[in-house]
C-alpha positions as CSV (number, residue, x, y, z in Angstrom):
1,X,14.7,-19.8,-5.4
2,X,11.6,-21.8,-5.5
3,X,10.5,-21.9,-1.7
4,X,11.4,-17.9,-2.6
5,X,8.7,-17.6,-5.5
6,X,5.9,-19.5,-3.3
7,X,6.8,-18.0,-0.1
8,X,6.4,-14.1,-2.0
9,X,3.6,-15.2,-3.2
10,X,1.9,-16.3,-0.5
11,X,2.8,-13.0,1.1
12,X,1.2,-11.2,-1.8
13,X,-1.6,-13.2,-1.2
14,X,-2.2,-12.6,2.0
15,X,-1.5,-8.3,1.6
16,X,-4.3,-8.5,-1.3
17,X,-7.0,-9.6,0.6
18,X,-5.9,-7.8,3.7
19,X,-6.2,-4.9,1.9
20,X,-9.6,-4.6,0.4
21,X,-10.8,-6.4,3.7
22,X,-9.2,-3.2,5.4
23,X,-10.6,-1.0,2.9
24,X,-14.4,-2.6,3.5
25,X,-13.7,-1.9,7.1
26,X,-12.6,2.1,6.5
27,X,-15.6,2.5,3.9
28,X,-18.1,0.9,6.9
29,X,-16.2,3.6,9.8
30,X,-16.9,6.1,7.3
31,X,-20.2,5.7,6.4
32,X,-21.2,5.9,10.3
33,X,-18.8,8.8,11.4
34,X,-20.5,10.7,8.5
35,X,-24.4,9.3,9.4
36,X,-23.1,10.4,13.2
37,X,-21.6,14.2,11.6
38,X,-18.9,14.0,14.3
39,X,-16.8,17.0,14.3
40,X,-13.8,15.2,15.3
41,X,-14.3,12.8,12.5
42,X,-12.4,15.2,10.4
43,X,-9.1,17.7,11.0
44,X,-9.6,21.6,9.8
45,X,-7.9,20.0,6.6
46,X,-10.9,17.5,5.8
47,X,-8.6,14.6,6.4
48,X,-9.4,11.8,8.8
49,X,-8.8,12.8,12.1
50,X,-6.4,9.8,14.8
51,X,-9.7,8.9,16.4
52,X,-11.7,8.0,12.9
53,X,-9.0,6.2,11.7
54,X,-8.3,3.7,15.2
55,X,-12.6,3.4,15.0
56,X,-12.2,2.4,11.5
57,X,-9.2,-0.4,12.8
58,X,-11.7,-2.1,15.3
59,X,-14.4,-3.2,12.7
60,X,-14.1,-6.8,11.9
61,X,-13.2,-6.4,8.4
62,X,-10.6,-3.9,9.0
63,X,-9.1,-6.3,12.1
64,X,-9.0,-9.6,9.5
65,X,-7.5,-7.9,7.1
66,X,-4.5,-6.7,9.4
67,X,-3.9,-10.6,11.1
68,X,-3.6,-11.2,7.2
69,X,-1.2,-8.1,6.6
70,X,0.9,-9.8,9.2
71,X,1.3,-13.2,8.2
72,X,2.5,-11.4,4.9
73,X,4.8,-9.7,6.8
74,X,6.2,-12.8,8.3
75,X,5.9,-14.3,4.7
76,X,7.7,-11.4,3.3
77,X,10.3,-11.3,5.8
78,X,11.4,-14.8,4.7
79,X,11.5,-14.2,0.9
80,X,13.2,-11.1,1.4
81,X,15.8,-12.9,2.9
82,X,16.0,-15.8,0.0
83,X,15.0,-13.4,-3.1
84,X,16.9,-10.1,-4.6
85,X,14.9,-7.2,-3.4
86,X,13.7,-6.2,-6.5
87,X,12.2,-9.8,-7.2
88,X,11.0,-10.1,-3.8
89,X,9.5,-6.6,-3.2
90,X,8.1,-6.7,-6.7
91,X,6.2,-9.8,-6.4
92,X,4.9,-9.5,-3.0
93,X,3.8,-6.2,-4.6
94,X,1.8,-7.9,-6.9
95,X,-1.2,-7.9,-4.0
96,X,-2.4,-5.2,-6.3
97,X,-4.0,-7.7,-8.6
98,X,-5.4,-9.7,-5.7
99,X,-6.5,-6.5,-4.5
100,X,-8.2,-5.6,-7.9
101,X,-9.9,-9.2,-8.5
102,X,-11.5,-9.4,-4.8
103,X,-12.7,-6.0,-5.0
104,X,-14.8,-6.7,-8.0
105,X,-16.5,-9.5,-5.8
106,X,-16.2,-7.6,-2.1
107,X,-16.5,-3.7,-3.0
108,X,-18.7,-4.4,-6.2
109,X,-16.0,-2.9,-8.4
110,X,-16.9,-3.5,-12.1
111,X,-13.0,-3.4,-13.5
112,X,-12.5,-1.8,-17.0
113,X,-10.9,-3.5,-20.5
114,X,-7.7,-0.9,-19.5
115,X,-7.8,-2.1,-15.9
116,X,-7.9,-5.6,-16.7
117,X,-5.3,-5.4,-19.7
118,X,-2.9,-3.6,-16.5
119,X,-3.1,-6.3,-14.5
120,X,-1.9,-8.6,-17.5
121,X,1.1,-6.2,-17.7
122,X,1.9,-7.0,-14.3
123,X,1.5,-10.5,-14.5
124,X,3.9,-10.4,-17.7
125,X,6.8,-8.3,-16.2
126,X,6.5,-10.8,-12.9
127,X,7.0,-14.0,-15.3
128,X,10.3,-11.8,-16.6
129,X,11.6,-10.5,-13.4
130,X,11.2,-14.2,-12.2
131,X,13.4,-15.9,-15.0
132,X,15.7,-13.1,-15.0
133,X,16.4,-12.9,-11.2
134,X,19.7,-14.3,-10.1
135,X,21.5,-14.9,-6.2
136,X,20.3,-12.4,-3.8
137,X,23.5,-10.2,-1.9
138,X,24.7,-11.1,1.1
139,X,22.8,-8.4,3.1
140,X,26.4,-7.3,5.3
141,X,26.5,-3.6,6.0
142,X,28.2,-1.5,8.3
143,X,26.0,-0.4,11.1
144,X,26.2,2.9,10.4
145,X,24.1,2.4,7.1
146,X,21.4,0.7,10.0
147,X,21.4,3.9,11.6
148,X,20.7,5.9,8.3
149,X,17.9,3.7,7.4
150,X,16.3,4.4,11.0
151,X,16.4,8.1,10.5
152,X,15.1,7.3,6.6
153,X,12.4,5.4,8.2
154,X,11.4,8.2,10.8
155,X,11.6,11.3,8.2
156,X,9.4,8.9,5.8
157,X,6.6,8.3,8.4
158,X,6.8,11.3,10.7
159,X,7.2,14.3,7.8
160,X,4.5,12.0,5.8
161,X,2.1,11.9,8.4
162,X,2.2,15.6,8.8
163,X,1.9,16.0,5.1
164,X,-1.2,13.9,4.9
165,X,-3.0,15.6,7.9
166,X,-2.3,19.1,6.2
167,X,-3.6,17.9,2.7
168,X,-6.4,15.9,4.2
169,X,-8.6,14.4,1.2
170,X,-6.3,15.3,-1.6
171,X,-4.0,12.9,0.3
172,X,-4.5,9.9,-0.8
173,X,-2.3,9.0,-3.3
174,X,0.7,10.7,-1.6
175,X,-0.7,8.7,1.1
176,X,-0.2,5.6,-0.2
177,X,3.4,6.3,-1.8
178,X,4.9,7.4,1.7
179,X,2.9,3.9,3.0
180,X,5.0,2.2,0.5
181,X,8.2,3.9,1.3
182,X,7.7,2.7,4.7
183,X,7.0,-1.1,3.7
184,X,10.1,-0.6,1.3
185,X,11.8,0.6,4.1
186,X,11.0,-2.2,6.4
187,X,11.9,-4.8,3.8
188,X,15.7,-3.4,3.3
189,X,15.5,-3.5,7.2
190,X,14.7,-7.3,7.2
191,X,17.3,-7.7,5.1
192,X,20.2,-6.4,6.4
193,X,19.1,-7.2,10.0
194,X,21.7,-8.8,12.5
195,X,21.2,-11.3,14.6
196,X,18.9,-13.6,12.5
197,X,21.3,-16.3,11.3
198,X,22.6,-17.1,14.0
199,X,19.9,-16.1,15.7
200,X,21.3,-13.8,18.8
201,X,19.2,-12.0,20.8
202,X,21.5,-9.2,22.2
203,X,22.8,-8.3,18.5
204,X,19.3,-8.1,17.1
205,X,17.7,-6.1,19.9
206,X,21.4,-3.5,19.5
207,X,20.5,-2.9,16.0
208,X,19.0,0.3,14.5
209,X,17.5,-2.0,12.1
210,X,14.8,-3.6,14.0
211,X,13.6,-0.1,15.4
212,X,13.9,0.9,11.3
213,X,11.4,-1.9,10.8
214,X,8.9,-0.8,13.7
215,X,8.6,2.5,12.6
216,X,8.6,1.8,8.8
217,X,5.7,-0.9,9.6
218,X,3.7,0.5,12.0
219,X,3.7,4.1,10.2
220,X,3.5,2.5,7.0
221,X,0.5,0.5,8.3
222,X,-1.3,3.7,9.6
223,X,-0.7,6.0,6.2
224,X,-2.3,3.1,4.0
225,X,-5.4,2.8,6.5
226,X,-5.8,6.8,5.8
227,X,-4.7,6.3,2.2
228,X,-8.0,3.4,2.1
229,X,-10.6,6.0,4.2
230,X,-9.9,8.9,1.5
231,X,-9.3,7.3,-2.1
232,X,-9.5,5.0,-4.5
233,X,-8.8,1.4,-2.9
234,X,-6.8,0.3,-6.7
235,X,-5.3,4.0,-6.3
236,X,-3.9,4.0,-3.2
237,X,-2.4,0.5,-3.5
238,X,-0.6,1.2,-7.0
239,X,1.1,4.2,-5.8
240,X,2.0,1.5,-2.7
241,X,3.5,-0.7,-5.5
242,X,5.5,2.3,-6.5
243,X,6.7,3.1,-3.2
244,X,8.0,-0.6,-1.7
245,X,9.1,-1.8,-5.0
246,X,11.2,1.0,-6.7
247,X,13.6,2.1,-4.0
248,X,14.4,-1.3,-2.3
249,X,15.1,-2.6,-5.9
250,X,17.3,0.1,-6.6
251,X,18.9,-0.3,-3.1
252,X,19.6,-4.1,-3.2
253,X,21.3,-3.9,-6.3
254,X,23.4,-0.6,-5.6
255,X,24.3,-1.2,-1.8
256,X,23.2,-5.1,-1.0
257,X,24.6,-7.0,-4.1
258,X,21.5,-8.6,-5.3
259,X,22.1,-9.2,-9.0
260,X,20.6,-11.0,-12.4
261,X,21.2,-13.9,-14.1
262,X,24.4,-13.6,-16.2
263,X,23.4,-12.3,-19.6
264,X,19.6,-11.7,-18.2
265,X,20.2,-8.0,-17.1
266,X,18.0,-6.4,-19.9
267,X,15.6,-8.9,-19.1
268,X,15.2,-7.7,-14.9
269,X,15.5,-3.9,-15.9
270,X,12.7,-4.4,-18.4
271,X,10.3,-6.8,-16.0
272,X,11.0,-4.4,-13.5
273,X,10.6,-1.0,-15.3
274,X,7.5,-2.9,-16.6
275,X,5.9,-4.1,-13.6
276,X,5.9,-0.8,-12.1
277,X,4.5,0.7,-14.9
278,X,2.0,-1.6,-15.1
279,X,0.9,-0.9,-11.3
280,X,0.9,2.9,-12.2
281,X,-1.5,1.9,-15.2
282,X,-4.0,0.4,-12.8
283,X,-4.0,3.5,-10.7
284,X,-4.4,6.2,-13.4
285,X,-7.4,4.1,-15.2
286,X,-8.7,3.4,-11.5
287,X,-8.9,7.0,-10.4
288,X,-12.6,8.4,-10.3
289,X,-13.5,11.5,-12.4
290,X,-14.8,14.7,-10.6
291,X,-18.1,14.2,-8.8
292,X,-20.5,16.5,-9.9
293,X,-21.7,19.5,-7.7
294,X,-24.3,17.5,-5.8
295,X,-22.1,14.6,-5.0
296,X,-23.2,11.9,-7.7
297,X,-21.1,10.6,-9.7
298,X,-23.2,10.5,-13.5
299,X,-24.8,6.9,-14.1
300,X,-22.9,4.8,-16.5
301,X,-19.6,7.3,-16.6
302,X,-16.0,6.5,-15.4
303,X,-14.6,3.4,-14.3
304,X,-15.3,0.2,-12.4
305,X,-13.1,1.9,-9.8
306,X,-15.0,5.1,-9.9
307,X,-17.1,3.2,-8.0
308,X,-15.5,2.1,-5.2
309,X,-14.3,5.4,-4.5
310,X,-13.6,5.5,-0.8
311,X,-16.0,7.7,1.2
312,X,-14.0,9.8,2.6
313,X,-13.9,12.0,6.1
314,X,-14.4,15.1,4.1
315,X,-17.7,14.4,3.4
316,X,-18.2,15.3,7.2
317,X,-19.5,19.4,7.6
318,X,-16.3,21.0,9.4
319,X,-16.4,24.5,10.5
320,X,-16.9,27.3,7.8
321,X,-17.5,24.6,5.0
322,X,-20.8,23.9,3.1
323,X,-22.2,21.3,4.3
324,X,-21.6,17.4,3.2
325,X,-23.4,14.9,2.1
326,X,-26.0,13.5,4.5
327,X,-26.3,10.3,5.8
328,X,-28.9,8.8,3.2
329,X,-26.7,10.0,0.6
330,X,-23.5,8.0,1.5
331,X,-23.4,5.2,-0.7
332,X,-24.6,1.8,0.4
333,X,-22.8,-0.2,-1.9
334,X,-19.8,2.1,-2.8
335,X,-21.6,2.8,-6.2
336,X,-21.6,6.5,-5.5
337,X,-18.8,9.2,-5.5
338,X,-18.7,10.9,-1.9
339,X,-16.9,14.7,-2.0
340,X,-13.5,14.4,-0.6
């Protein structure tokens, strides 16, 4: 249980920095598709188009923070394999404070009384999940549940990817929900993988699990980039919380036996229920307030959060639209609001 704890932490860890690392990269891509007023930096939707998002992937920032995202995935491969799901998921989820606390140093983020007093919350429920927690299941499922989660894992990243381009910039919460799915995804996947212990090759490579797991990660992966170019960084990554913590939870209980101490169950449905709506908590007082008609946001108003609003693709003129922002507008320091 201990290696467990330190190994989902580690893999917390290493997804909170990735992620406002990725998020400094997207802002910088943005900032110089926008200076550029490319019209393929946007789709007819004002979302950000496949080629903006892989230019916003190569900057340095963006490219650290993914070797990061994948030693926590190796990280949270293993303690999904030694933790209940809902543990496991739950406390690798908890990158959302390290996301919050580097952001106030990386993205000059100036985190509110509320914002801080959420992140407590999340901290608690983790200290009650933790003691609460009992064996994990035994992770032995007919391969025909393999095979569902594969088409789950498609339907989540293909219908959500469509979704997102049609909604463009008002995507970026639903963005970061589906992203979560898909990492929630990909951790059931890890678990109920074959071939692992033993390790052998021919049963690992013949399960639908491991393609669940490609799909789930990559997709996931590219639907939290967009979620990073268009909204709030502590937005997007709450309703990720949401996403890869609620329905694997649910899932290991119901279908892989995970379970709680004996006598502790109140105590994992309330650090659970609590830990999610603490995450939730950090993206509603995180979410900026409406710009005002010339694209600033008013000096002194809103929340640390507010100003580290991602600046989004939409800011880019597209066809039959007034035009954006211009290039000396875009904020230097992510201290202004950029229409989305």
């Amino acid at each position: 249980m201990i290696i467990g704890l330190v190994t989902a932490i580690a893999a917390s860890a290493c997804y909170g920095t990735g992620s406002v690392l990725q998020a400094v990269g997207s802002r910088k891509s943005a900032r110089r598709e926008a200076a550029k007023a490319s019209g393929g930096a946007v789709t007819q939707h004002g979302g950000p188009s496949l080629s903006s998002t892989a230019k916003a992937a190569v900057t340095w920032e963006f490219m650290v923070g993914t070797v990061l995202d994948f030693i926590g995935f190796g990280l949270g491969a293993l303690a999904a394999r030694m933790l209940p799901l809902f543990l496991s998921q739950t406390v690798i989820s908890a990158n959302l404070v390290i996301t919050a606390v580097l952001s106030v140093k990386l993205l000059n983020i100036r985190l509110t009384r509320a914002e801080w007093a959420s992140i407590g919350v999340v901290c608690s429920a983790l200290v009650l999940l933790a003691t609460a927690a009992g064996p994990e299941g035994s992770g032995h499922t007919p391969i025909d549940t393999h095979w569902w989660l594969l088409v789950a894992s498609v339907v989540i990243i293909g219908g959500g990817t469509l979704l997102v381009r049609l909604l463009g910039g008002r995507a970026a919460i639903l963005a970061g929900l589906l992203s979560g799915l898909g990492f929630g995804a990909l951790g059931v996947g890890v678990r109920v993988l074959n071939g692992v212990d033993p390790f052998h090759l021919p049963s690992l490579l013949g399960d639908p699990a491991l393609y669940a797991i490609l799909v789930a990660g990559i997709g996931g992966m590219y639907l939290h980039t967009v979620a990073l170019q268009i909204g709030s960084v502590n937005g997007a990554t709450a309703a990720l919380v949401v996403g890869e913590t609620v329905v694997p939870g649910i899932l290991g209980v119901l279908w892989l036996g995970d379970s709680s101490r004996p006598g502790f169950a109140w105590m994992a449905i309330l650090g659970f229920v609590v830990a999610v709506a603490g995450a939730v908590a950090v993206a509603w007082f995180g979410e900026p307030e409406s710009a005002s008609p010339d694209g600033d946001q008013d000096p002194g108003s809103g929340s640390g959060s507010e100003q580290a609003v991602a600046v989004g693709h939409g800011s880019t003129p597209t066809a039959g639209s007034a035009p954006g922002p211009t290039a000396e507008a875009l904020p230097e320091e992510s201290s202004r609001n950029a229409a989305v």
